[in-house]
N, C-alpha and C positions, 0 to 999 in steps of 0.2 A: 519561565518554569513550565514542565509538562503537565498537561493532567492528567489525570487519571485514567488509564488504558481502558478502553472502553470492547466487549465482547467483538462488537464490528471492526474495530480496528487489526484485532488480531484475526481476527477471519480474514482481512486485505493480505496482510501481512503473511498469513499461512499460503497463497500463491505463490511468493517468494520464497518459500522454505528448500523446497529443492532445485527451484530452478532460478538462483538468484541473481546470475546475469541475463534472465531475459526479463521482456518487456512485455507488459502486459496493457490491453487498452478497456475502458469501465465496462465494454459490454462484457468483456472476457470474463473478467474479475468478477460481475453477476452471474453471468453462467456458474461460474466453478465456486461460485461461494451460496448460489442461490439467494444472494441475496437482491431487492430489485437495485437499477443503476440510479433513481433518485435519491435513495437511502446513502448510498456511496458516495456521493458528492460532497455532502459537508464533510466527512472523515478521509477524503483522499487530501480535501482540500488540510484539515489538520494534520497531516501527517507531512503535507509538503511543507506547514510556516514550522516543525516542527523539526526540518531538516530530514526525513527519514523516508518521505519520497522525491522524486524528483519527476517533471515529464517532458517529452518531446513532442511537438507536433508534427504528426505522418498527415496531410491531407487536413481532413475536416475532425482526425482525431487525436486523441491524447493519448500518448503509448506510455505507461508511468513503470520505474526503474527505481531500485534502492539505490539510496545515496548511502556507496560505500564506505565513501569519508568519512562518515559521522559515526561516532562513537556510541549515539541512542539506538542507531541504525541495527547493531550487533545486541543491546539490551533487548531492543523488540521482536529481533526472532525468535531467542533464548527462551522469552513468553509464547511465541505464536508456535512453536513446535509444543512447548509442554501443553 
């Protein structure tokens, strides 16, 4: 079951709002959400057992991508735009 959407999550989540086929890696994601990249870790990491991100490894880093599949994936924009 999920839990409860948490402010930080939809901050992640709002980087993906217009640009949903790109990839974004944690330091990006703290720039543009101002939030620091320690804070991001535990909530990149729920979003992944969560199904609704996914990542690849470029090098030494994480490039993380919506998992278009998923059906939560489409719930959680709907939030992170409003």
């Amino acid at each position: 079951m999920v839990e409860i959407t948490t402010n930080i999550k939809l901050e992640i989540l709002s980087c993906f709002t217009d640009y949903t086929k790109k990839r974004f890696t944690l330091s990006e994601i703290s720039r543009i959400t101002g939030i620091s990249h320690t804070t991001l870790i535990p909530h990149t990491r729920d979003l992944q057992k969560n199904s609704i991100l996914k990542f690849e490894r470029r090098g030494r880093n994480k490039e993380f991508y919506l998992d278009r599949e998923s059906s939560l994936t489409r719930d959680y924009l709907v939030m992170a735009e409003t």
